[in-house]
C-alpha positions in Angstrom: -14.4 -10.8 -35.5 -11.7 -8.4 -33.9 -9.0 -9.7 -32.3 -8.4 -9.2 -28.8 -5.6 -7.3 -28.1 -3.2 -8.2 -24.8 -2.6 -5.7 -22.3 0.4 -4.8 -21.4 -0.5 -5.4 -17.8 -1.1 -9.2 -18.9 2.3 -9.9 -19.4 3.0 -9.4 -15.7 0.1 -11.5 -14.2 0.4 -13.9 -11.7 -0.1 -16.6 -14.2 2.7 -15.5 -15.8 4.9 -15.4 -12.9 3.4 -19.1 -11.5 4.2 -20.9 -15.3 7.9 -19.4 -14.7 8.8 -20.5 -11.5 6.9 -24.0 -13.0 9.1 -24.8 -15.9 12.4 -23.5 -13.6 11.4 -25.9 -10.9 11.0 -29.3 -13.6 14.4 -27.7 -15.1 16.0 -27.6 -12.0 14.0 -31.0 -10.7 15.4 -33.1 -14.1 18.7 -32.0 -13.5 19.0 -33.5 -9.7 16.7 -36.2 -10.8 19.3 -37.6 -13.2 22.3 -36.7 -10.8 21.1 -38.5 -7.9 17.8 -40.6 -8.2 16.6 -39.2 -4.8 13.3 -38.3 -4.7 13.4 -36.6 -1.8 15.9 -34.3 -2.6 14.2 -34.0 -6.2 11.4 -32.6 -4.8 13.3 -30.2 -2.1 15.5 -28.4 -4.9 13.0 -28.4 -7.3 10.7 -26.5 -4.4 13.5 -24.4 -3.6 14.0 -23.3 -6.9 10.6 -22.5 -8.1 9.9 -20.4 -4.9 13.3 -18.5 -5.2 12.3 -17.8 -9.0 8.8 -16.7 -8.2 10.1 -14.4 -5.6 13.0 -12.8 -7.8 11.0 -12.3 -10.9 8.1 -10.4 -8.7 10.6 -8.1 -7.2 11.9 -7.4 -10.5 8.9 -7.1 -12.2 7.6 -4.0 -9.2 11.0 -2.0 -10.0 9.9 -1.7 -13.7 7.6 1.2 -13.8 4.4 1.6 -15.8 4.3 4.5 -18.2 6.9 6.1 -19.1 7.5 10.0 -17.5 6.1 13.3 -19.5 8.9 15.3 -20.9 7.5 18.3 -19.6 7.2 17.2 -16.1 9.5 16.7 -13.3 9.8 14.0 -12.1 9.7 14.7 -8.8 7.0 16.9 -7.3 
């Protein structure tokens, strides 16, 4: 059997991104959980948190560029 090999391109999927944001949010809900036994608020940071993660690690992940630049090429055209 050959193994499958991962693309590089599979490391950036949206799955990726999604299980991030996930284990930031129950990091981030745990924490208030155990300061304040709120539910509510629980659920509002922990919300907060996964959406501000999802959207920071998909604009980082769209400045990082794809293949790398020919020497013998400029850059700009």
């Amino acid at each position: 059997m050959a193994k499958k090999t991962r693309k590089k391109a599979d490391a950036r999927s949206a799955r990726t991104y999604i299980s991030l944001s996930f284990v930031a949010a129950i990091f981030v809900g745990v924490i208030i959980w155990g300061n304040s036994r709120d539910l509510e608020r629980t659920a509002i940071w922990a919300g907060l948190s996964f959406i501000v993660v999802l959207v920071t690690v998909a604009t980082l992940a769209l400045s990082v560029k794809d293949e790398p630049a020919d020497e013998g090429k400029p850059r700009l055209k």
